[in-house]
N, C-alpha and C positions, 0 to 999 in steps of 0.2 A: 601701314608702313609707307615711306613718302617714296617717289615713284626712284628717285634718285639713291635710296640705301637698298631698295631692293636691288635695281641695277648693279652696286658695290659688291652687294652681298653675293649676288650670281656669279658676279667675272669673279672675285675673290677663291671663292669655294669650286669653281670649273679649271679657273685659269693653274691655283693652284696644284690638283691633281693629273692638268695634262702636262705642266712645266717639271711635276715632278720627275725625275729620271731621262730627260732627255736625249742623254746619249745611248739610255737602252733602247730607244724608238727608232734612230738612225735605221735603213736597212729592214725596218719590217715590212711585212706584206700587203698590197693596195687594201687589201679587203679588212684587215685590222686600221687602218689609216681612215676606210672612209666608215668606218665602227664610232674612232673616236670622233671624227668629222661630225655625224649624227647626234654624239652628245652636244657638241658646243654649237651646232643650230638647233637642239632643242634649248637649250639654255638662251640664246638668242630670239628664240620664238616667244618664252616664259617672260623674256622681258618689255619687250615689245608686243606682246599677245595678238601673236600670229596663229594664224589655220596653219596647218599640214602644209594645204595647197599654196599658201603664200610666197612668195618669191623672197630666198634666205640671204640674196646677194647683198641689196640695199641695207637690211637689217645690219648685218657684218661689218661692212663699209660706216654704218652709222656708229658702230660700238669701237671703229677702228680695231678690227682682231682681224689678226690672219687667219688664214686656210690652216688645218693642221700641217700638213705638207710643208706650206712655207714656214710656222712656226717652229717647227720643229728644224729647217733650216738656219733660222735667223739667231736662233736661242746657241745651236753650235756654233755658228759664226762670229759671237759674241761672247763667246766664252774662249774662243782661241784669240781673238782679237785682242781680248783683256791679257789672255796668257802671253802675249805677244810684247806687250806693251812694258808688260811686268817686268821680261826678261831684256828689252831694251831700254829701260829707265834703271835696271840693276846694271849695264853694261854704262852707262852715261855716266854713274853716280861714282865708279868704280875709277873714273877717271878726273873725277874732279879729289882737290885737295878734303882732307878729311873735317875741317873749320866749315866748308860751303855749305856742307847738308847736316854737320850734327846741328841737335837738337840741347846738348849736353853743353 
């Protein structure tokens, strides 16, 4: 398998599972955080076929992933952002004539 689908296939099937349910990870405990932490540098290690002892920082930085910590920030911050956005493009549209924005 060429070095570049396995990479897909890693972050696909990791990134997946940890993006799932994000707002139920808000608020848990450092020692489940650095749990999931562990999967996504071993997943990081499998791609770059890293030792144990290898240094996980640069790996990271090269796949551009976040820390779970931060991920899991970023991921709510971007979903209220959108939530935001949503409800001030429904307040924008509410004020223009109804010919500007249909589609009909």
């Amino acid at each position: 398998m060429p070095t570049s689908t396995f990479r897909i296939l890693v972050a696909a099937l990791v990134h997946a599972r940890l993006d799932y349910g994000n707002g139920t990870l808000v608020g848990i405990p450092v020692y489940l955080i650095n749990r999931l932490q562990s999967v996504l540098n071993a997943a990081a290690r499998l791609i770059f076929k890293l030792k144990r002892s290898d240094r996980i920082s640069d790996a990271l930085i090269g796949l551009h992933w976040l820390r779970v910590q931060e991920r899991i920030q970023y991921k709510i911050a971007a979903k209220i952002a959108a939530r935001n956005d949503v409800q001030s493009s429904t307040r924008y549209c509410a004020t223009l004539p109804r010919a500007a924005y249909s589609c009909c």
